[in-house]
PAZAPA-4460 file (N, C-alpha, C; in steps of 0.05 Angstrom, whole numbers, plus 32768, in hexadecimal, padded with zeros to 4 digits):
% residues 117
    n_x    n_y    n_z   ca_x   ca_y   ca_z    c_x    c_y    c_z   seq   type   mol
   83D3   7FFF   7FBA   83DA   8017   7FC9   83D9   8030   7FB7     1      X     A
   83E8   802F   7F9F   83E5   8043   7F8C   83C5   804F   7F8A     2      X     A
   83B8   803E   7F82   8394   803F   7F7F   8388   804F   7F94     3      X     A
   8394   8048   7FB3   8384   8051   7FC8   838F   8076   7FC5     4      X     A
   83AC   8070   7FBB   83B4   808D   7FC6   83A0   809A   7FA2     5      X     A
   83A3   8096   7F96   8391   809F   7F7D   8374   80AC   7F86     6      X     A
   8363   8098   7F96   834A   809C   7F97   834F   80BC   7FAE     7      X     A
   8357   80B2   7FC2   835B   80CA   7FD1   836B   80E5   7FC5     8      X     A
   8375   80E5   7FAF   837D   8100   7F9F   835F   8107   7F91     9      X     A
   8354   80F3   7F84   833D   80FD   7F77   832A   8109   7F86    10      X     A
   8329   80F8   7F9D   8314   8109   7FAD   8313   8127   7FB8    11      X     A
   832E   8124   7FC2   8339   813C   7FCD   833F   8154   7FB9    12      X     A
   8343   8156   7F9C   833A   8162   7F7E   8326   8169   7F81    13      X     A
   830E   8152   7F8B   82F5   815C   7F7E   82EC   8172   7F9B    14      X     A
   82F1   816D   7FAC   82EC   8176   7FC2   82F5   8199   7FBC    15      X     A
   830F   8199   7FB4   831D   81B5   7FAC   830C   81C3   7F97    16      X     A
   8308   81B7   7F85   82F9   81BF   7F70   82E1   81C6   7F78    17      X     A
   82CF   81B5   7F82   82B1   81C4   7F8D   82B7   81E2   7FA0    18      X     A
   82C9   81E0   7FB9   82CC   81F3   7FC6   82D2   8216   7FB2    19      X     A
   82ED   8200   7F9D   82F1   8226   7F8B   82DC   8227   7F76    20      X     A
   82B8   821B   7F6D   82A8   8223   7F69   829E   8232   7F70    21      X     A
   829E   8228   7F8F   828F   8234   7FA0   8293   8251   7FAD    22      X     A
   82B8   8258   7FAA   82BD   8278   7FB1   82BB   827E   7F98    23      X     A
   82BC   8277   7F7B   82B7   828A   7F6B   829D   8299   7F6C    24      X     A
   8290   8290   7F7C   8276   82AC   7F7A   8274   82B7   7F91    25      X     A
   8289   82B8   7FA0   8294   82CB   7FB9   829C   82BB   7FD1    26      X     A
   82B0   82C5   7FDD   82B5   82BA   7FF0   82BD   82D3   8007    27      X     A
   82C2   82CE   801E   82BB   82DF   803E   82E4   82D4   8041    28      X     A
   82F3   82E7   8048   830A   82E5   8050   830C   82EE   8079    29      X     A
   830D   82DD   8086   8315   82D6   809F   8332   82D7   80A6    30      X     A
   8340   82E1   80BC   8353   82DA   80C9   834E   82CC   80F0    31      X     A
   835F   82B3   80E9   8355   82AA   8104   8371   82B4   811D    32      X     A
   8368   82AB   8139   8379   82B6   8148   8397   82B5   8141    33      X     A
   83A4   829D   8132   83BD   829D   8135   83CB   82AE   8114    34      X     A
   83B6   82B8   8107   83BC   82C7   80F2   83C0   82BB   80DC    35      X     A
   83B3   82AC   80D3   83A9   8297   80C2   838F   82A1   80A9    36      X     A
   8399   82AB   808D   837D   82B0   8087   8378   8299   8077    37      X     A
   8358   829D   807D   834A   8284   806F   832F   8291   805D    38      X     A
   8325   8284   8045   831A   8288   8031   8300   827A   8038    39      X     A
   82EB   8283   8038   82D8   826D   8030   82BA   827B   8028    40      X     A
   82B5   8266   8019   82A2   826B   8007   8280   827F   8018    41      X     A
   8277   829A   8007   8268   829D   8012   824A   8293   8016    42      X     A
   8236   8296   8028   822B   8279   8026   820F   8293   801F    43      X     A
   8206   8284   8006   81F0   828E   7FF6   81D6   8281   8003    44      X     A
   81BE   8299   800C   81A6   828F   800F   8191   829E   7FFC    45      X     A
   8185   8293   7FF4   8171   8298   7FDE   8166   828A   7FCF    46      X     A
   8150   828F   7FB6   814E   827D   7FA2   815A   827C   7F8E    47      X     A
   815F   8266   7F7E   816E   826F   7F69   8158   826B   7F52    48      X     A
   8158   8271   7F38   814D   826A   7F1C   8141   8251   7F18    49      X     A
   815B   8247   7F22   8156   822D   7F1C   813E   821E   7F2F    50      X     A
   8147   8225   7F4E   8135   8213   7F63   811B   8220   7F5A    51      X     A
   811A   8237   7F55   80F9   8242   7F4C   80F0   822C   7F3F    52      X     A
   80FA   822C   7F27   80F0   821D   7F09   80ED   8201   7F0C    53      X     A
   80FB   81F1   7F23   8102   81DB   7F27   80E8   81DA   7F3D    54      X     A
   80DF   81E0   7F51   80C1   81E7   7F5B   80AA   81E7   7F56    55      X     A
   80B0   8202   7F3F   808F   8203   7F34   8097   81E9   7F21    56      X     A
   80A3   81DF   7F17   80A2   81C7   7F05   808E   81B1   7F12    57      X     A
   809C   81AB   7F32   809F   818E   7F36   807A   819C   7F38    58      X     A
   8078   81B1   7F4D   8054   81B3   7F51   8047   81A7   7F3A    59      X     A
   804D   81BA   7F21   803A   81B3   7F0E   8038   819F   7F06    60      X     A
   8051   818A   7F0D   8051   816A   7F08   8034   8164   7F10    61      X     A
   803C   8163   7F2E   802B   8164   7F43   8009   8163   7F46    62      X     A
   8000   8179   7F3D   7FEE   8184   7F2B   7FE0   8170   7F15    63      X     A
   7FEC   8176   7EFF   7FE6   8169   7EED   7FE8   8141   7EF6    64      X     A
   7FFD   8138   7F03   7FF8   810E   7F0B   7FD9   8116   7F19    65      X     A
   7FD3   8131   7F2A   7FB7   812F   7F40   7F9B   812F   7F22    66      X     A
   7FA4   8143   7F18   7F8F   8145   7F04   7F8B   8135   7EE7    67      X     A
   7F9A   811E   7EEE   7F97   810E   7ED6   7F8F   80F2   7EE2    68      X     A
   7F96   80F5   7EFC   7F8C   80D5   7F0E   7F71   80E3   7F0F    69      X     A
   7F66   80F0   7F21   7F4F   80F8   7F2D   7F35   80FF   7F0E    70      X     A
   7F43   810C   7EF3   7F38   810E   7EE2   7F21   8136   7EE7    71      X     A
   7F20   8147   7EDF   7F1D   8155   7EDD   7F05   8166   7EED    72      X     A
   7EEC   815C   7EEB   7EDA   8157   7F03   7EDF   814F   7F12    73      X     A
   7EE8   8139   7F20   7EE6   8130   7F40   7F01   814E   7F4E    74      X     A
   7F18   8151   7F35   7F2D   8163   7F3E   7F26   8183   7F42    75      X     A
   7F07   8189   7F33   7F07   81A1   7F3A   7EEE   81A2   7F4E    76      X     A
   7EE0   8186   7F5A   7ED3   818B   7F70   7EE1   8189   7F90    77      X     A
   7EFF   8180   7F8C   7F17   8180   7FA0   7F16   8199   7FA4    78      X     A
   7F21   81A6   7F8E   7F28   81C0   7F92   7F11   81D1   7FA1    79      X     A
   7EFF   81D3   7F90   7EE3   81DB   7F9F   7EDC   81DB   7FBE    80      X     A
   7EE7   81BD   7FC0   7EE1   81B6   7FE2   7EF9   81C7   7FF8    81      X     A
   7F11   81C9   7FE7   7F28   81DB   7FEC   7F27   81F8   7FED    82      X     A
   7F13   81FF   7FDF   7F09   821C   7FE2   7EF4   8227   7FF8    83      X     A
   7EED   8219   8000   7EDA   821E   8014   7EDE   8215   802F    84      X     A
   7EF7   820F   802D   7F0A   820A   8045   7F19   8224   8053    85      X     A
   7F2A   821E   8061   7F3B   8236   8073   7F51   8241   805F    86      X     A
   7F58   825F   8072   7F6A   8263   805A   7F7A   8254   804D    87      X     A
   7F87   8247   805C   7FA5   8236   8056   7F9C   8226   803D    88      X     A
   7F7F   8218   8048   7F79   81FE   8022   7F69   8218   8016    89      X     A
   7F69   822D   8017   7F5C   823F   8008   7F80   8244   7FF3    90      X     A
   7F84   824F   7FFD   7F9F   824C   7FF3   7FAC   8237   7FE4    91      X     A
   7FB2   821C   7FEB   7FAF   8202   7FE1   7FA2   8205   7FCC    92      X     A
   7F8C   8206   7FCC   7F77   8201   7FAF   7F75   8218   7F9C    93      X     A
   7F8B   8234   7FA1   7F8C   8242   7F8E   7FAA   8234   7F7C    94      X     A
   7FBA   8232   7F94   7FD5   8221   7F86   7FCF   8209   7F71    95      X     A
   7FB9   81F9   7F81   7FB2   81E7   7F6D   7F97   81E6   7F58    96      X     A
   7F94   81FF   7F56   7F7D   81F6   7F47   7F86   81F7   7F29    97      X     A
   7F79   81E6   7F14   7F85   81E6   7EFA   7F85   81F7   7EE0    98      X     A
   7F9B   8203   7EE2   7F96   8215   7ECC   7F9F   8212   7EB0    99      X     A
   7FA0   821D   7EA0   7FA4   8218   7E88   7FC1   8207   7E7E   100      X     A
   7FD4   820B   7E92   7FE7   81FB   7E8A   7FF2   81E0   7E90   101      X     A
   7FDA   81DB   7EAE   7FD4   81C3   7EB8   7FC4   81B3   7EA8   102      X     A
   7FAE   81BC   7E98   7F9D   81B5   7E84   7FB0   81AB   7E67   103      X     A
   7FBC   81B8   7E5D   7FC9   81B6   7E41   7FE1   81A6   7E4C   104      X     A
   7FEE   819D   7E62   7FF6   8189   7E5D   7FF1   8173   7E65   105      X     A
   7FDB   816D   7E80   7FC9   8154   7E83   7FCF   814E   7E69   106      X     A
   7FC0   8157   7E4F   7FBB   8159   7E34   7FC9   814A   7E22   107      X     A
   7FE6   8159   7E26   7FF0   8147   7E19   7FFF   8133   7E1E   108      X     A
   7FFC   8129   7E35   800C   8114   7E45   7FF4   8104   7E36   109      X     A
   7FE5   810A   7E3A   7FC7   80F2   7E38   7FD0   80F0   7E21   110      X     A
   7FD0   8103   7E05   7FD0   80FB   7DEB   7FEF   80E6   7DE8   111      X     A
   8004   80F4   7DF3   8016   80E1   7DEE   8017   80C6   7DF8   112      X     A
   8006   80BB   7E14   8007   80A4   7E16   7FF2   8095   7E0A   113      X     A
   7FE6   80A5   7DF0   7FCC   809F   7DE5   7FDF   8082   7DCF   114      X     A
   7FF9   808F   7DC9   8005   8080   7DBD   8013   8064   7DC7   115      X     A
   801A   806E   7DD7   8021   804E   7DEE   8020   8040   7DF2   116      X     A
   8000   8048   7DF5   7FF1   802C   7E0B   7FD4   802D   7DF5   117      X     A
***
């Protein structure tokens, strides 16, 4: 019994704790009909730093697993075939086409699993 009532304090902590994260970077003060005020967190839309960085990351993952399976030629006659397509894979194939930082690290993924395997 002790344990059950434990887990349900912890939870209900952690629950408190995420919420006063979440007004420390502002919150909207409401009064409801019976005159009750309530706090709650304001609700942020945007990008943040992070989801940017965390994005262009995973792409260039992305990128670079296409251009290291496919190998460098067959990947820049994709692209090619992507260019001479409609806007949308015209677009596509500027996102993906490989540039220097897609190149230098294919590179050194290759050199490091040169050691590996």
């Amino acid at each position: 019994m002790a344990n059950a009532n434990f887990v349900e304090f912890e939870t209900r902590a952690r629950r408190i704790a995420r919420q006063h994260r979440r007004m420390a970077r502002g919150y909207v003060t409401t009064i409801t009909r019976d005159g009750l005020i309530i706090h709650r967190p304001k609700r942020r839309f945007g990008l943040s730093p992070r989801g940017i960085a965390t994005t262009l990351a995973v792409l260039l993952a992305f990128k670079v697993m296409f251009f290291m399976y496919l190998g460098p030629i067959t990947y820049a006659g994709r692209i090619a075939k992507l260019e001479a397509g409609t806007m949308i894979e015209q677009a596509g194939a500027w996102v993906m086409s490989a540039g220097p930082a897609t190149e230098w690290v294919a590179q050194t993924i290759n050199w490091a699993m040169s050691f590996l395997f």
